[in-house]
C-alpha positions in Angstrom: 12.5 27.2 -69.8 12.1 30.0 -72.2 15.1 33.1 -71.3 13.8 35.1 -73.4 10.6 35.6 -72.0 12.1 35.9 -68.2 14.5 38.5 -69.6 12.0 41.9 -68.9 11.1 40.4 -65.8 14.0 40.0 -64.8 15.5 43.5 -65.6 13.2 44.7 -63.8 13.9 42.9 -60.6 17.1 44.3 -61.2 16.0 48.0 -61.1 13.9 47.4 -58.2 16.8 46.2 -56.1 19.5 48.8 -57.7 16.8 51.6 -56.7 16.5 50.2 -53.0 20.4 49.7 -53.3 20.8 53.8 -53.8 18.2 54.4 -51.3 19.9 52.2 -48.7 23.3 54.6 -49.6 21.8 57.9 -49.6 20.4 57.0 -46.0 23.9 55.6 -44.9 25.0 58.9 -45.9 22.5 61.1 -44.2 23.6 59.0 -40.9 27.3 59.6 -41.9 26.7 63.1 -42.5 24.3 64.1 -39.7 21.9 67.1 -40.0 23.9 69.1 -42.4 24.0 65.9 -44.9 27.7 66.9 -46.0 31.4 66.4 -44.1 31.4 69.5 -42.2 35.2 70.4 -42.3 35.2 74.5 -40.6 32.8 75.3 -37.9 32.0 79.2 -37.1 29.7 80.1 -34.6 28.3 83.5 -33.5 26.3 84.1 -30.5 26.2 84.4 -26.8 27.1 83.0 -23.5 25.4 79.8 -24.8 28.4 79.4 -27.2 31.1 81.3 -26.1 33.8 79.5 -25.1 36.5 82.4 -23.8 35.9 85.1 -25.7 34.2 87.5 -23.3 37.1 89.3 -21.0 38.0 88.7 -17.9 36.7 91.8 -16.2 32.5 91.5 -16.6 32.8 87.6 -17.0 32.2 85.4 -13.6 33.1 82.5 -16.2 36.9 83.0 -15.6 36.3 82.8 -11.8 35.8 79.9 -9.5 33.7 77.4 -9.6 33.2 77.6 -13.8 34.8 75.1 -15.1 35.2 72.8 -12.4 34.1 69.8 -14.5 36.0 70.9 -17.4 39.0 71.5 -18.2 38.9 71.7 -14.4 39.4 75.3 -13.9 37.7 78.6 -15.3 38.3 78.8 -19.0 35.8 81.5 -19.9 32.4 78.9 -20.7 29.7 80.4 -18.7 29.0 76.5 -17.3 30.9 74.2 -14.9 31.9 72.7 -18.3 31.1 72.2 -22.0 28.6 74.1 -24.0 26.7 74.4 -26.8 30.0 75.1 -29.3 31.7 71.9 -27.8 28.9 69.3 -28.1 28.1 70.8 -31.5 31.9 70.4 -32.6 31.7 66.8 -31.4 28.9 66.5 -33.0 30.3 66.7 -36.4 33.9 65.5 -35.5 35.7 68.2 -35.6 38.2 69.9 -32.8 36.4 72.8 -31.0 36.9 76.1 -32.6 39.6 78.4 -31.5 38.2 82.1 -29.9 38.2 84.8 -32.2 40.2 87.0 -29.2 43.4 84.4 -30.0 42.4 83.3 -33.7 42.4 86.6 -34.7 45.9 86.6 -35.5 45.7 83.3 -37.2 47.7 83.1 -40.6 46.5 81.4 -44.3 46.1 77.8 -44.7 47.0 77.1 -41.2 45.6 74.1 -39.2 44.1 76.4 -36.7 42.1 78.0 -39.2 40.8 75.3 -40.3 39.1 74.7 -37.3 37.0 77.3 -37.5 36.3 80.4 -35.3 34.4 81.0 -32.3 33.0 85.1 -32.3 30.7 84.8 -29.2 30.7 86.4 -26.5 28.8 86.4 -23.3 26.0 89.1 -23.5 25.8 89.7 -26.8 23.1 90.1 -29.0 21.7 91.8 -32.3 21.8 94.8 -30.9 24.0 96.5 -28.5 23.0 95.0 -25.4 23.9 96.8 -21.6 28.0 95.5 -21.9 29.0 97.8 -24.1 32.4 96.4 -24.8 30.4 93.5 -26.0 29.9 93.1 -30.1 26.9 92.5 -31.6 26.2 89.5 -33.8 26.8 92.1 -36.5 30.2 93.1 -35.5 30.9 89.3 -34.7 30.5 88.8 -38.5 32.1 91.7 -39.3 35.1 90.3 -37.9 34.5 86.8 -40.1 34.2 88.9 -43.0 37.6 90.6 -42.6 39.0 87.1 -41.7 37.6 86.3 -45.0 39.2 89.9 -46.6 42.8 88.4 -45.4 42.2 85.0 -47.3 42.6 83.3 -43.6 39.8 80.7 -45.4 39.8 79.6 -48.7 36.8 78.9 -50.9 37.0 75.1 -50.5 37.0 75.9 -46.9 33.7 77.5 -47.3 32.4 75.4 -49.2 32.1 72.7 -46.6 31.6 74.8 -43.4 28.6 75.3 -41.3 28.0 78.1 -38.7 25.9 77.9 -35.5 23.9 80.9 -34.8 23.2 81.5 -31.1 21.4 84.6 -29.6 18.9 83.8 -27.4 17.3 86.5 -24.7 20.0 89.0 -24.3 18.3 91.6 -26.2 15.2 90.8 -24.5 17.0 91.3 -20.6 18.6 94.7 -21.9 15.2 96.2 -23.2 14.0 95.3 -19.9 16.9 96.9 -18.0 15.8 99.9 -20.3 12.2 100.4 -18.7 10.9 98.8 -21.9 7.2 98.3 -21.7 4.9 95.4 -22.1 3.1 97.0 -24.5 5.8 97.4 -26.6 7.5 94.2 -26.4 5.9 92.6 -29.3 7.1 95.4 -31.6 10.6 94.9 -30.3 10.6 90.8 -30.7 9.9 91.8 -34.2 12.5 93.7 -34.8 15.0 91.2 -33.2 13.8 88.6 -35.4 14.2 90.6 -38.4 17.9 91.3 -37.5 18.4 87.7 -36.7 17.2 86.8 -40.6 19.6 89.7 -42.0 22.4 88.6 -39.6 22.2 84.7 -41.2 21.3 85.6 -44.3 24.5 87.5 -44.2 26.7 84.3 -42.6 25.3 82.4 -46.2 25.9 84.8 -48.5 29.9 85.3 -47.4 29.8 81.8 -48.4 28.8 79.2 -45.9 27.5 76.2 -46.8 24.5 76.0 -43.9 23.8 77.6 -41.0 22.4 76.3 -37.9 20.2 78.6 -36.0 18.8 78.3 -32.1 15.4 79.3 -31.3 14.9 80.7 -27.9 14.7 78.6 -24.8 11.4 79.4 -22.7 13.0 82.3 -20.6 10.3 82.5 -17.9 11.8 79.0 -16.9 15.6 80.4 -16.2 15.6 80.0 -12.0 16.0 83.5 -11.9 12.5 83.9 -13.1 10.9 80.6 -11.6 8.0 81.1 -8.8 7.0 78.9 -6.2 4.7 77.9 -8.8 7.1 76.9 -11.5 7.7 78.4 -14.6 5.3 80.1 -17.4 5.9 77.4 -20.0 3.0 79.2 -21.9 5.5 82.2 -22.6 3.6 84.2 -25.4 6.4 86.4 -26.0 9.1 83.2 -26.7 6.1 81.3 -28.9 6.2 85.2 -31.0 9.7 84.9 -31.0 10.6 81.7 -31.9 7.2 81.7 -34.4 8.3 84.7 -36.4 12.0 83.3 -36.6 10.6 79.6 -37.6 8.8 81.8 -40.7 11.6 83.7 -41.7 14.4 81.0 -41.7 11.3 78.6 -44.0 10.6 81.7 -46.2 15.1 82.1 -46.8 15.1 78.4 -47.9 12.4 78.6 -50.0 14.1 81.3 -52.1 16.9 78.9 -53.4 16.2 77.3 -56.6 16.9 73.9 -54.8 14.6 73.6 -52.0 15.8 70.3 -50.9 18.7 71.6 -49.9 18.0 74.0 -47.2 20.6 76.4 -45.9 19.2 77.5 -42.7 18.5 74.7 -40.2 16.8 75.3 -36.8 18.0 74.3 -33.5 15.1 74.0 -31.3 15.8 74.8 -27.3 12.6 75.4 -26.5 11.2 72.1 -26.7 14.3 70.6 -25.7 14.2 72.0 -22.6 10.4 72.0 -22.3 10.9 67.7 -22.2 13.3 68.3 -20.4 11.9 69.3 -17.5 8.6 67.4 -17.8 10.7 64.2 -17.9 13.3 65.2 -15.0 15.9 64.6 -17.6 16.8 63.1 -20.9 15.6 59.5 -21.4 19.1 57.1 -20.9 21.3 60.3 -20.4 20.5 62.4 -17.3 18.5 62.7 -14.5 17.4 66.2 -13.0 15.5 65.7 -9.5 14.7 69.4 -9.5 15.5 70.5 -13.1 14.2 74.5 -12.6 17.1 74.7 -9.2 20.8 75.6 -10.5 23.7 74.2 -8.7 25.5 77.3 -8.0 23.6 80.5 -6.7 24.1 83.9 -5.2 24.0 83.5 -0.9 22.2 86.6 -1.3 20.1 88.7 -3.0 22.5 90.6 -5.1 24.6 88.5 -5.4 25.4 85.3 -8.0 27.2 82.4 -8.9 31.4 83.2 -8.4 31.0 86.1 -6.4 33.3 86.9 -3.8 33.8 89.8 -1.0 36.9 92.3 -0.8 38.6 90.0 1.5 38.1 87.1 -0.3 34.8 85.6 1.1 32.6 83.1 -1.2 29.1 84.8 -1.7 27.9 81.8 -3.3 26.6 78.1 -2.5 27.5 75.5 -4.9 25.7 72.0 -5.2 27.6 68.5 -4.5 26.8 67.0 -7.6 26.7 69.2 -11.4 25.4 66.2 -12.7 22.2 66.0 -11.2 21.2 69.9 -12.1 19.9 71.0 -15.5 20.9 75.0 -14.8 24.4 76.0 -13.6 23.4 79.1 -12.6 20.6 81.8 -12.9 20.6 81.4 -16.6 23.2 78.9 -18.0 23.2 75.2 -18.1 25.4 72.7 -16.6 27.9 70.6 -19.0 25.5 67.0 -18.3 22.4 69.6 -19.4 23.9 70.7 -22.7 24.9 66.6 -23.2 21.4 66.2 -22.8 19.7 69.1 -25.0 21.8 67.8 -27.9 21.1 64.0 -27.1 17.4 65.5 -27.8 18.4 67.5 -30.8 20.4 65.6 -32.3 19.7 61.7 -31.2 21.7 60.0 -33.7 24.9 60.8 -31.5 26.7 59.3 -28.5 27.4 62.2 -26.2 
């Protein structure tokens, strides 16, 4: 047998498996390093009552009074659910310990192990703009707060450099323009300028220096049970499809702008179709089963009157289901910990949760 001539044959052989080799790697990696395709060490999240997890204060939040909580920790701790949220099963996600409030972290020093953490800077009814709580902040505000974190050195470059934020405002704008005898005319105009702030606010997240940014598209709101008929819910909702269509545009247009456009900053986090299958399915596929996924477990007795409420002497005004598990929505408008495992077993199907 002649070497010689096997010898370019062979070489090539060789490439062929050494290129498969590297592919094989660089998919083990991907797997490794989920969605964000790096070891995500800082998590920061801005948003709403879908992620906050205690900053909102005690007065205007029914998440620090019974029965929030009740599946964890096990009493109220401020997450407008009977347990995790968004922030939590996004934190597990990437293996990392939750995120500590801003209202505590606030005072966090340099280097510490807290900071490394991350922050959380939600807060129930926030959104771009200045919604109906007034003592609220905005997303804009939220960051301004990162960015004076940042001002005090709290995180280093490094840390930056391998963080990712989750950005989280998803109908309260919408709710206040309504409370402000905003018309239907003029909606459209408004969702536009929403979605324009939504781009400056993330833009803004990336250019104080983190790595990506994870952003969540609206959930169909005419499906919240506070808004369901007898007929169900309007899951042809024109105004979320403008929304979540003009967002979807803007967040592709930002990562096209980087010189490297395989590595996109700006990720989307899609609750509209998670919930959509959702509740066509009755559940997630080997994770949960919703019997009546538009009901929520815990409602107002009256009309007026909602999840946690109580009278002056101490009367509950509220009914609460036997089992969390089995309900999608907690309340009127927030989801139940089992419906937040099962958006993000959706989302995000490479994970055990």
């Amino acid at each position: 047998m002649n070497i010689t001539k096997l010898t370019p044959w062979f070489l090539f052989l060789c490439l062929i498996l050494l290129s498969d080799y590297r592919k094989v790697k660089a998919h083990e990696r991907t797997q490794k390093d989920g969605i964000f395709g790096f070891k995500a060490k800082t998590l920061f999240v801005f948003g709403d009552s879908y992620a906050d997890t205690g900053n909102t204060p005690f007065p205007i939040a029914a998440s620090w009074r019974f029965p929030y909580g009740i599946t964890f920790p096990g009493s109220p701790s401020g997450r407008f659910s009977d347990g995790h949220v968004s922030t939590d099963y996004l934190a597990k996600y990437i293996r990392l310990r939750r995120p500590i409030v801003y209202k505590w972290g606030r005072y966090t020093l340099p280097g510490s192990q807290v900071a490394r953490r991350g922050m959380n800077f939600a807060y129930g009814g926030a959104g771009v703009f200045q919604t109906i709580y007034e003592v609220v902040p905005n997303a804009s505000v939220q960051i301004d707060s990162f960015e004076h974190l940042l001002r005090r050195n709290v995180y280093s470059p490094a840390d930056l450099n391998s963080s990712v934020a989750f950005f989280s405002i998803v109908g309260n704008d919408y709710l206040a323009y309504a409370r402000r005898n905003g018309t239907k005319q003029g909606r459209p105009a408004f969702i536009r300028k929403v979605v324009k702030q939504i781009l400056l606010d993330v833009k803004r997240i990336k250019d104080l220096g983190v790595r990506k940014v994870l952003v969540a598209l609206s959930p169909p709101q005419k499906c919240w049970p506070s808004l369901v008929t007898p007929k169900g819910c309007d899951t042809n909702d024109t105004l979320a499809h403008l929304h979540n269509s003009l967002l979807r545009g803007g967040l592709v247009k930002l990562n096209n702008e980087k010189v490297d456009n395989n590595d996109k900053s700006f990720l989307m986090f899609d609750l509209y179709n998670a919930f959509l299958t959702i509740f066509k399915n009755k559940g997630a596929p080997g994770v949960s089963k919703f019997p009546e996924p538009l009901k929520a477990c815990c409602v107002g007795t009256k009309p007026g009157h909602s999840c946690g409420d109580i009278s002056l002497i101490g009367e509950k005004l509220f009914s609460l289901c036997k089992d969390p598990k089995s309900f999608f929505f907690w309340d009127n408008v927030h989801i139940t910990d089992q419906g937040w495992r099962s958006v993000f077993s959706l989302l995000l199907p490479d994970s055990k949760f």
